[in-house]
C-alpha positions in Angstrom: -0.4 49.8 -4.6 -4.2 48.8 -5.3 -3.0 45.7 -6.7 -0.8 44.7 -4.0 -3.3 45.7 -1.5 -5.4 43.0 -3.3 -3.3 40.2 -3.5 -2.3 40.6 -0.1 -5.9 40.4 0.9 -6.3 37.3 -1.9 -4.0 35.5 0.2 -4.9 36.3 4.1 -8.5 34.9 2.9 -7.5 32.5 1.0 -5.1 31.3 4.3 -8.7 31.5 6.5 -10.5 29.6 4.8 -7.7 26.7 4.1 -7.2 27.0 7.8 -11.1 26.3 8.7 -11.3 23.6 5.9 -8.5 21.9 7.5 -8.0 23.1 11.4 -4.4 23.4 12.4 -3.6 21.2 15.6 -0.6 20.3 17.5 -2.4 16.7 18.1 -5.7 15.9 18.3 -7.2 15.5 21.7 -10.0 13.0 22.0 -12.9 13.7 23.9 -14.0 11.2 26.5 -17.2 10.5 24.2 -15.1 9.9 21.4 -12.6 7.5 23.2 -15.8 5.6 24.2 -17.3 5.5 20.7 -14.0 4.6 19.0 -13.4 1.8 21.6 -16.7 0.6 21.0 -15.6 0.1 16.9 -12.4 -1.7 18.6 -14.7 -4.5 20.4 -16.7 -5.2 17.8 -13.5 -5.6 15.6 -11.7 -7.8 18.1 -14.7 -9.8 19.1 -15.6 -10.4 14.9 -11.7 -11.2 14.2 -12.6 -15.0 14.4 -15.9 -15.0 12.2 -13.1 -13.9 9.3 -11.1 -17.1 10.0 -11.7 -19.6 7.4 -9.9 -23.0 7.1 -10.1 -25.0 3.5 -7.2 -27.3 3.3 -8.9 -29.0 0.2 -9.9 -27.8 -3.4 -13.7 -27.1 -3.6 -15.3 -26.4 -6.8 -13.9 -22.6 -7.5 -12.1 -22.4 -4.0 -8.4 -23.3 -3.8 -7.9 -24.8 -0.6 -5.2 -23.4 1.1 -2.7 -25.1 4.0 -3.1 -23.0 7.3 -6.2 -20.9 8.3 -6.7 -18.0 6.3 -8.6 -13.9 6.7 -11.4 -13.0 4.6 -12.7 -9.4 4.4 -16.5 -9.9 5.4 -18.1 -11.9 8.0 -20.6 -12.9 5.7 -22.4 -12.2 2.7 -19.7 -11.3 -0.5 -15.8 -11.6 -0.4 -15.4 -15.1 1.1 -12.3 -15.6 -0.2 -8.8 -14.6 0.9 -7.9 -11.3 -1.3 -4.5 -10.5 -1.8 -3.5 -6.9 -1.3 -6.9 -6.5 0.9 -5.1 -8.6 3.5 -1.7 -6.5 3.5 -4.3 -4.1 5.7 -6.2 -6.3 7.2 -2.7 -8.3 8.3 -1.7 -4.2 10.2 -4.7 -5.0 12.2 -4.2 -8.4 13.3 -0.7 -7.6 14.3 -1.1 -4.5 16.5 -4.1 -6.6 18.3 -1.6 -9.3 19.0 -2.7 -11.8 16.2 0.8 -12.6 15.1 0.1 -16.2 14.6 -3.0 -15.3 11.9 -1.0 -12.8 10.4 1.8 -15.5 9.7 -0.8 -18.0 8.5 -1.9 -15.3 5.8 1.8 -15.2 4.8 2.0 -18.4 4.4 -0.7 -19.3 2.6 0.2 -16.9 -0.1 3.7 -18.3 -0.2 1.9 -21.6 -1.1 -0.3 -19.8 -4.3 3.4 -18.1 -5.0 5.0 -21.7 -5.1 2.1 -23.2 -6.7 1.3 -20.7 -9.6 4.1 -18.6 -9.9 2.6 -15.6 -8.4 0.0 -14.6 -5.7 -3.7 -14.6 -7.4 -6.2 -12.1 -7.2 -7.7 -14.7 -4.5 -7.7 -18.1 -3.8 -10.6 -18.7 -6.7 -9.9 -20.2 -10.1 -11.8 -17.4 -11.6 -8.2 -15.4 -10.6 -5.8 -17.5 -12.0 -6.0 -15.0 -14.9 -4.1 -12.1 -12.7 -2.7 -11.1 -9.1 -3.1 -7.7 -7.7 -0.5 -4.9 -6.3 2.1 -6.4 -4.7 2.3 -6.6 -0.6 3.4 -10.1 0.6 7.5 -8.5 0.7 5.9 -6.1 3.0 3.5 -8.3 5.3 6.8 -10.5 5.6 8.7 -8.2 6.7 6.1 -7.1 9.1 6.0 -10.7 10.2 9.7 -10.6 11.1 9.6 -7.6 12.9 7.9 -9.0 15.4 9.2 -12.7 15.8 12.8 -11.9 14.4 12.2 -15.6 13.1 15.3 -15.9 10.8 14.5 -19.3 9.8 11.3 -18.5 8.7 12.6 -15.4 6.9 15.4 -18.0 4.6 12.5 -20.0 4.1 10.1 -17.0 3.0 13.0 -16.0 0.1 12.8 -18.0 -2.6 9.2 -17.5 -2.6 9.1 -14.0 -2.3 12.0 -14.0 -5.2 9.8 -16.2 -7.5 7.0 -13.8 -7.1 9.0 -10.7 -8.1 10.4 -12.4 -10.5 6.6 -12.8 -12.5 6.3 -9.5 -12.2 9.1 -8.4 -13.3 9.2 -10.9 -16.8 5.7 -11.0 -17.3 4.6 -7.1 -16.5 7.5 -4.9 -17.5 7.3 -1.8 -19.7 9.6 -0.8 -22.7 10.6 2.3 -20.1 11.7 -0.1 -17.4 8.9 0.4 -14.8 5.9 -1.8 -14.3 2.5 -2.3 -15.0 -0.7 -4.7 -14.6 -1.5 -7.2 -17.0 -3.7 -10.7 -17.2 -3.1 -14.1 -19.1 -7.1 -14.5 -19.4 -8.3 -16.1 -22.6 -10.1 -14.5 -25.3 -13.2 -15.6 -23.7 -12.7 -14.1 -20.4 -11.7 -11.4 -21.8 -14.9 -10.8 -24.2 -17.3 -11.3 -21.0 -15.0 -8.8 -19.0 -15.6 -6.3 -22.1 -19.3 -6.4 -21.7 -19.6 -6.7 -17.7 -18.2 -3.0 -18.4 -21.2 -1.9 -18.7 -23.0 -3.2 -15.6 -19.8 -2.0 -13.4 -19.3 1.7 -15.6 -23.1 2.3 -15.8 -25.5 2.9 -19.0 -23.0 5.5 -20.6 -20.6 2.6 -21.5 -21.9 1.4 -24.7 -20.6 -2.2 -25.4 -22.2 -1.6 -29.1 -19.3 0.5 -29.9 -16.8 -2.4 -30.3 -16.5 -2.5 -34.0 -14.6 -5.7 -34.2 -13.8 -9.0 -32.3 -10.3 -7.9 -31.7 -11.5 -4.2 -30.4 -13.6 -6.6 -27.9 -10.8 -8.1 -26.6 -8.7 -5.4 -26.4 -11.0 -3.5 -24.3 -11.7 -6.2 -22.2 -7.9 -6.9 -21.2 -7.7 -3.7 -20.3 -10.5 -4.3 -17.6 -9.1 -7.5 -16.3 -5.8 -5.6 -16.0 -7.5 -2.6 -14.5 -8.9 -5.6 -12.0 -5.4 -6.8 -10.7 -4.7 -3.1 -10.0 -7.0 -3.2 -7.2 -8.3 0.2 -8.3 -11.3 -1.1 -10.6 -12.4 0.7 -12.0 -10.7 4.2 -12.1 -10.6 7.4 -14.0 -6.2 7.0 -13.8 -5.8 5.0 -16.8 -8.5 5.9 -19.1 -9.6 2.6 -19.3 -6.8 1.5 -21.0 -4.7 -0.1 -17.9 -2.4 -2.0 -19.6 -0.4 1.2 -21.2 0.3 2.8 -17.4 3.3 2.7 -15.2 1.4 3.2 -12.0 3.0 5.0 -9.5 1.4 2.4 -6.6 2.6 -0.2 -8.3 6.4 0.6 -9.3 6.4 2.2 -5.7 5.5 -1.5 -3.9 8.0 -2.9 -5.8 10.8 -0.5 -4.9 9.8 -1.3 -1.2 10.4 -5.3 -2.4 13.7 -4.5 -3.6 14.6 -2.5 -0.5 13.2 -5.4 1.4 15.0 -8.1 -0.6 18.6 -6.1 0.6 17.3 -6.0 4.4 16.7 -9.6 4.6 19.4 -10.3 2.7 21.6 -8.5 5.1 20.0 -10.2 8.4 20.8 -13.6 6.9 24.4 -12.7 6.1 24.1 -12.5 1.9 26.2 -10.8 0.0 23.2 -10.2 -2.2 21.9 -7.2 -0.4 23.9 -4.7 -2.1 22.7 -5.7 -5.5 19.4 -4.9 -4.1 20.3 -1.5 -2.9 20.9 -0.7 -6.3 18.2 -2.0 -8.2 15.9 -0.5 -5.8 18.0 3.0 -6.8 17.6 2.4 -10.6 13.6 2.3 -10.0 14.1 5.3 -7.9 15.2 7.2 -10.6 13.3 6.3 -13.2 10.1 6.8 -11.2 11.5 10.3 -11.0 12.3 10.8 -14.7 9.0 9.2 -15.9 6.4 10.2 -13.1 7.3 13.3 -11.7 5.4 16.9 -13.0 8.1 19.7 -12.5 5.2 22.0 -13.1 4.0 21.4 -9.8 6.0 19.2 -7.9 4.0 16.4 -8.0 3.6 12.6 -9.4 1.3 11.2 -11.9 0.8 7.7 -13.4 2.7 7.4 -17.0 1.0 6.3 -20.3 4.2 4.7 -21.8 2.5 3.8 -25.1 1.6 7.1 -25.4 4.3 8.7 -23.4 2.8 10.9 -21.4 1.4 11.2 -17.7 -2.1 10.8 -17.0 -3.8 13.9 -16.0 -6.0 12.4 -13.1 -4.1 13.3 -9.8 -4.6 10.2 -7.3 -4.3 9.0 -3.9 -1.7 6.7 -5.3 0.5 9.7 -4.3 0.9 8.5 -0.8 2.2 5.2 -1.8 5.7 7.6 -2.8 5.8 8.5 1.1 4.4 5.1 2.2 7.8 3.7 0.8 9.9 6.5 1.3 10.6 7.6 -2.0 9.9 10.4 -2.2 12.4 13.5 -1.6 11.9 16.2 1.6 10.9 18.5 -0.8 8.7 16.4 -3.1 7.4 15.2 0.5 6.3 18.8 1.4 4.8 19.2 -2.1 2.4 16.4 -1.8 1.3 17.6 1.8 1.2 21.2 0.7 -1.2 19.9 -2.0 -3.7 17.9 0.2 -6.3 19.7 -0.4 -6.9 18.0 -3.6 -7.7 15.4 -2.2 -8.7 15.5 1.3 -11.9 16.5 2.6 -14.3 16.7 5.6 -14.2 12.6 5.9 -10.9 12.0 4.5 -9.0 11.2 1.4 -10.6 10.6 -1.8 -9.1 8.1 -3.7 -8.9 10.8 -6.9 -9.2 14.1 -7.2 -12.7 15.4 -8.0 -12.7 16.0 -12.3 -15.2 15.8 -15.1 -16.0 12.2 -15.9 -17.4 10.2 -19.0 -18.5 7.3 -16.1 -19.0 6.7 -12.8 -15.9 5.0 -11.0 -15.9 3.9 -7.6 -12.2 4.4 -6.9 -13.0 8.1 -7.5 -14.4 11.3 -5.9 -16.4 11.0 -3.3 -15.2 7.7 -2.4 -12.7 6.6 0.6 -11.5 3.5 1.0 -9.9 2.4 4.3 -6.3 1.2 2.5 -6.0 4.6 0.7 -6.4 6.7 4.4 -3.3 4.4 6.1 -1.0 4.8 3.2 -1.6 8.5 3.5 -1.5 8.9 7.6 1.8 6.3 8.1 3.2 8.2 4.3 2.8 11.4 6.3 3.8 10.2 9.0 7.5 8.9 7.9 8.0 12.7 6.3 7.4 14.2 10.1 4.3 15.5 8.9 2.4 14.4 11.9 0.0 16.9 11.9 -2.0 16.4 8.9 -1.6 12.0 9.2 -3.6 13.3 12.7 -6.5 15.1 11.0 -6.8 12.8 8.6 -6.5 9.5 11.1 -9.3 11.4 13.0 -11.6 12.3 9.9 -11.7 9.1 8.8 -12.1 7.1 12.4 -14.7 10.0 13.3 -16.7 8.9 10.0 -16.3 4.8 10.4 -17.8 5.5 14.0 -20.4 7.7 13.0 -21.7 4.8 10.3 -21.2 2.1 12.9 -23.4 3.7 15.0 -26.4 3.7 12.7 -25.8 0.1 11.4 -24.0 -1.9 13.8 -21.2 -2.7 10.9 -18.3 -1.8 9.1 -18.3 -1.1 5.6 -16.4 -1.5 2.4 -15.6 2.3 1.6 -17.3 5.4 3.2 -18.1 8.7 1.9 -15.4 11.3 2.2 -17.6 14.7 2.0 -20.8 13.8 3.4 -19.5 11.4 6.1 -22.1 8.7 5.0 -22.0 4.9 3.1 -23.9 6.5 0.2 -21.0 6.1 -2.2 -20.5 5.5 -6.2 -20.8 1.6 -6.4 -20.3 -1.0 -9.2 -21.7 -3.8 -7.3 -24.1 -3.6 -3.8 -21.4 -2.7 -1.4 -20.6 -5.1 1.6 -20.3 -5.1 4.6 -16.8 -5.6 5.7 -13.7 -6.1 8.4 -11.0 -6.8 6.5 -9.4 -3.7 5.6 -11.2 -1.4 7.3 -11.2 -3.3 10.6 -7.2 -3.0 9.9 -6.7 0.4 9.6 -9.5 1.7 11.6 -7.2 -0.4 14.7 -3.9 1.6 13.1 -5.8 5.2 13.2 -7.2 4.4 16.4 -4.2 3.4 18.1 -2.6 6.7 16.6 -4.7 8.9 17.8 -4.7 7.4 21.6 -1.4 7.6 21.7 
């Protein structure tokens, strides 16, 4: 009786203190104050749209000119480039503010790389014509064409889009049948990516410790291929990107495949079908691969070493971003946000002992990581928690905009500050935060 007593007791505290980490609301209610505040972000973000606009039609030293006008993340300063998946985000933004038009340009121009290189680069630098980076152009099309139902535009959009998945799918495809990053860097790009390690991982790298040439270059694949996944660096692959199947990744590309049947059908192909059923066969083996029956939830998979990486991610929300994910592997991963959400938002990894510091890691939030979680909760029903966490992360962008007058790279999820783990000074930046700080914002006011 003692012993029931107890864990009865265990569990009523343990439900008060869950329900003061993370207060239970219908919707959240903005205060006047707060309206004001947030609406201040929103003018500086529509009035700095244009000083992100850059136009290079021609090829200039390490810049690849592009045809149409093109978004970079930062105003000035670093990043003055267009980034790939960084404009997916940024592209949210422009739309729901009405900048169709630049949002199309973006398309466009990465259409051109696509038809040029064979795949969408990291950038438009020569320094990226060694790797792209998680795949989002099926997804900006389509977001494109929701709004201008521009069919001819879509037809010509395809055999691009096609092209592009077809790279990754012959040039970064696993024995298991799901993907993973890679690079085509030389030998000498990849020996100076080996020993910038140590500047980006911190003093507890120790470059001495390559034995050989070839160890060298191993090692500094990895890094390059850890580079087109966005995520670098991280404490997911142990370094050794190339042996994952990321769930972010394999997840993107099960939205292109679902995308490839939807144009398909609104131009009248009999192709969409076959799509359907690709898409399914990903599905599945996402599920056979990825999935943790111990507690319901999903985890990158070492295929060289076959098994799943321990480090529990916000790549998670990418499975409820594309609507993969089952009702009741839905409710797992919102049943198990405390992991990884905290007073400022979601943490792009769970907090864990670490051999270096990573800044796609605990304490760190990056803008991209809180809209895949808020619009993955948000197709499960689960509007309650996208709210607290839309408002927790606008509450902490406005907070730092206040102080400095600017938006910033990534934020701090537990102190509410810019005092993050960096591998580089961090920037100032619109791009993706401008993006999703407009798609929180909106949410909230409605």
């Amino acid at each position: 009786m003692k012993n029931l007593l107890y864990c009865i007791l265990t569990l009523v505290a343990f439900s008060i203190s869950y329900s003061c980490k993370f207060p239970k609301t219908d919707k959240i209610v903005l205060s006047a104050h707060e309206k004001e505040s947030f609406d201040s972000v929103r003018q500086f973000i529509k009035s700095n749209w244009i000083n992100t606009i850059r136009t290079h039609t021609k090829d200039s030293s390490t810049l690849i000119g592009l045809p149409k006008p093109y978004t970079v993340p930062s105003i000035n300063g670093m990043f003055q480039e267009m980034y790939y998946w960084d404009t997916y985000f940024t592209n949210v933004g422009l739309i729901l503010e009405g900048n169709v038009d630049q949002a199309k340009n973006n398309c466009d121009n990465m259409l051109f790389m696509v038809n040029k290189y064979g795949y969408m680069l990291n950038g438009n630098r020569t320094f990226f014509l060694n790797r792209s980076q998680p795949p989002y152009l099926s997804m900006m099309i389509r977001d494109v064409f929701n709004h201008t139902k521009d069919i001819n535009w879509l037809k010509e959009c395809l055999p691009g889009l096609e092209k592009e998945y077809n790279f990754w799918m012959s040039k970064r495809i696993s024995p298991i049948g799901l993907n993973h990053f890679s690079n085509s860097a030389s030998d000498e790009e990849k020996k100076d990516a080996a020993l910038g390690l140590r500047k980006r991982l911190g003093k507890n790298y120790d470059t001495a410790a390559f034995k050989t040439e070839a160890e060298m270059l191993i090692s500094g694949s990895h890094a390059l291929s850890e580079c087109e996944s966005g995520w670098d660096f991280n404490p997911r692959f142990s370094n050794r990107s190339e042996d994952f199947c990321p769930i972010d990744l394999n997840c993107n590309l099960y939205m292109y495949e679902k995308n490839f049947a939807f144009f398909n059908a609104r131009i009248q192909n009999k192709d969409s079908a076959k799509w359907t059923i690709v898409a399914e066969k990903r599905k599945a083996l996402i599920n056979k691969y990825m999935y943790n029956a111990t507690d319901s939830l999903f985890y990158d998979y070492d295929f060289v070493n076959q098994k799943k990486s321990p480090v529990y991610s916000a790549a998670i929300f990418n499975l409820l971003w594309s609507e993969i994910a089952t009702p009741e592997q839905a409710k797992s991963i919102a049943d198990g946000l405390a992991k990884i959400e905290f007073e400022f938002g979601v943490s792009a990894c769970a907090p864990g002992e670490r051999k270096y510091s990573y800044q796609w890691d605990y304490p760190n939030g990056w803008a991209n990581l809180q809209y895949l979680a808020v619009k993955g909760l948000r197709n499960y029903g689960y509007e309650e928690d996208a709210g607290r966490i839309a408002y927790k992360f606008v509450r902490n962008v406005t907070a730092n905009f206040k102080k400095t007058n600017n938006l910033w790279e990534k934020y701090n999820i537990t102190d509410g500050t810019i005092k993050v783990n960096n591998e580089y000074e961090m920037p100032t930046m619109m791009g993706w935060t401008a993006g999703v700080f407009v798609y929180l914002s909106d949410y909230l006011s409605k």
